[in-house]
C-alpha positions in Angstrom: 14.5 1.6 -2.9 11.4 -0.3 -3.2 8.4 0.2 -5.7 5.2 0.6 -4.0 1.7 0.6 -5.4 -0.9 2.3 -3.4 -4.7 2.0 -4.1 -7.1 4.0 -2.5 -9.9 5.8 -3.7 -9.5 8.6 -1.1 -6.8 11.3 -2.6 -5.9 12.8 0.5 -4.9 9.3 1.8 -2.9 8.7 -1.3 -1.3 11.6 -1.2 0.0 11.5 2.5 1.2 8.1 1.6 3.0 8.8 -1.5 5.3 12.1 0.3 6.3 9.8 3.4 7.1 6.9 1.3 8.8 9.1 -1.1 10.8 10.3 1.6 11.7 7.4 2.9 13.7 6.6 -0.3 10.7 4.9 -2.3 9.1 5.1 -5.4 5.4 5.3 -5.7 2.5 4.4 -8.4 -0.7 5.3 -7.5 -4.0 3.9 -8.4 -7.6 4.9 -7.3 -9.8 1.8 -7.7 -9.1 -2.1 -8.5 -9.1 -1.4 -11.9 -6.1 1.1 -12.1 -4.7 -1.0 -9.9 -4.6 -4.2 -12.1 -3.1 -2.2 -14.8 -0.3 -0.7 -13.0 0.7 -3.9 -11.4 0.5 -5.5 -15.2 2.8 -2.4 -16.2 4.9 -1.6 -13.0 5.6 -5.6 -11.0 5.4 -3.3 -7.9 7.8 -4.8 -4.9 4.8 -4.3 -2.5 0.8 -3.3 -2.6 -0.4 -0.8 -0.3 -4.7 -2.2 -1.1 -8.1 -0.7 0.7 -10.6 -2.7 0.6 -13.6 -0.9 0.1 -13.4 1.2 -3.2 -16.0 1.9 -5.6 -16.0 -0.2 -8.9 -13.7 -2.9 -7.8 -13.0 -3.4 -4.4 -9.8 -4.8 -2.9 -11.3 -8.3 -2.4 -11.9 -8.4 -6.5 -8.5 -6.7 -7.1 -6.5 -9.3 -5.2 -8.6 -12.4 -7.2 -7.9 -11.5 -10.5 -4.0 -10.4 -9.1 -3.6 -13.6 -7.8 -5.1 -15.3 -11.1 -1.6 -14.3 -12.9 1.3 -16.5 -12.0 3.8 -13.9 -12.2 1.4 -12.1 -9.5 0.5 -14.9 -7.0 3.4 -14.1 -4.3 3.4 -9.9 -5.0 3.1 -8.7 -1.2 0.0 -7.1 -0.5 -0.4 -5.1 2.8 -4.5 -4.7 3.2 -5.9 -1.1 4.8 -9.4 -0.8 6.2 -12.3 0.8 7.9 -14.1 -2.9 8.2 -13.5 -5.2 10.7 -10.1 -6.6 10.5 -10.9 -10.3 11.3 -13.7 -9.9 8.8 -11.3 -9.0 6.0 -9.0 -11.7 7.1 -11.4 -14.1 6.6 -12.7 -12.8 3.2 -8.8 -12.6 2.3 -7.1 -15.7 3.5 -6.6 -17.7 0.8 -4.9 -14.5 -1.0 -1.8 -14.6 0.7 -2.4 -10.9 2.4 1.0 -10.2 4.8 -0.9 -7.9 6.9 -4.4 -6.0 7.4 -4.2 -2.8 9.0 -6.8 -1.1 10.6 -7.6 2.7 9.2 -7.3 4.7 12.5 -5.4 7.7 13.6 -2.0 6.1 13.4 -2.8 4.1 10.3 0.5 6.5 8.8 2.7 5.5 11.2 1.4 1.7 11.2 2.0 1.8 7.6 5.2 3.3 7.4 6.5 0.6 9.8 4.9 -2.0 7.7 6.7 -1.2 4.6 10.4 -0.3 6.5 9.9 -4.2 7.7 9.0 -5.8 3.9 11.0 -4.0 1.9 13.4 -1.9 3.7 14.1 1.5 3.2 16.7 4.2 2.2 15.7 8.0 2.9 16.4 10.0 0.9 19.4 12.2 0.7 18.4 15.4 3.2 15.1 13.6 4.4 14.4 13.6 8.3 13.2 9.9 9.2 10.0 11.3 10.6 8.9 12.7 7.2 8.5 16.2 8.8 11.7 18.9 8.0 12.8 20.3 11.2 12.9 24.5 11.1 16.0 25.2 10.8 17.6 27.7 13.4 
C-alpha cells in the first residue's frame, strides 16, 4: 500500500482518482492547489505525487520548486497531469526530476492507474475487482 497525494483543483477529477486508487489497495491525501499541496507533503512524506499543472494560486510548476527546495523532498516521485502541451511541460519541468507527464484525455484514468501500479505497486483491496467497477452479482 502506497500513499498517494493528488492535487487538482477539479473535484470531480480528485474524486475519481481517490475511489480507484483506494481500491486498488492505496491510501489517498488530497490537495486542491500548490498550496495544500506543500503542506500535506510537509505532514504526509507521500510515496508518490499525482500534480496538474495548471491550478489557480500556485500552479504545479511553483509547487514542485519550492518541493524540490527541501532535501527530504528532492527525490519524492511526482507524476505530472495536463491539458498543456506535454513537451511544453517537459521542458518547463526538467530540471524537477518529473517521472512522467501525462496528457488529460479520455483515458487519462486508466493512464494513471497504470502509472502508479508500475511506481509503487499495488495491493487491491480485499473484495475489490481490478477494474475499479463491482460486477452485478447474479
Amino acid at each position: 500500500m502506497a500513499l498517494v497525494l493528488a492535487v487538482d483543483d477539479e473535484d470531480d477529477i480528485l474524486e475519481i482518482i481517490r475511489v480507484n486508487l483506494e481500491l486498488e489497495g492505496h491510501r489517498v491525501v488530497l490537495a486542491r492547489n500548490g498550496h495544500e499541496a506543500i503542506d500535506q507533503a510537509k505532514l504526509e512524506h507521500p510515496d508518490l505525487v499525482l500534480l496538474d499543472v495548471m491550478m489557480p494560486g500556485m500552479d504545479g510548476v511553483t509547487f514542485l520548486q519550492i518541493l524540490r527546495q527541501a532535501k527530504k523532498h528532492q527525490k519524492m516521485p511526482v507524476v505530472l497531469v495536463t491539458a498543456l502541451d506535454v513537451t511544453d511541460v517537459e521542458r518547463r519541468t526538467r530540471a524537477f526530476g518529473v517521472l512522467e507527464i501525462l496528457p488529460k484525455t479520455q483515458r487519462l484514468l486508466d493512464d494513471l492507474m497504470k502509472t502508479v501500479q508500475r511506481i509503487v505497486g499495488h495491493t487491491a483491496a480485499p473484495g475489490a475487482h481490478p477494474s475499479g467497477v463491482h460486477p452485478q452479482e447474479n
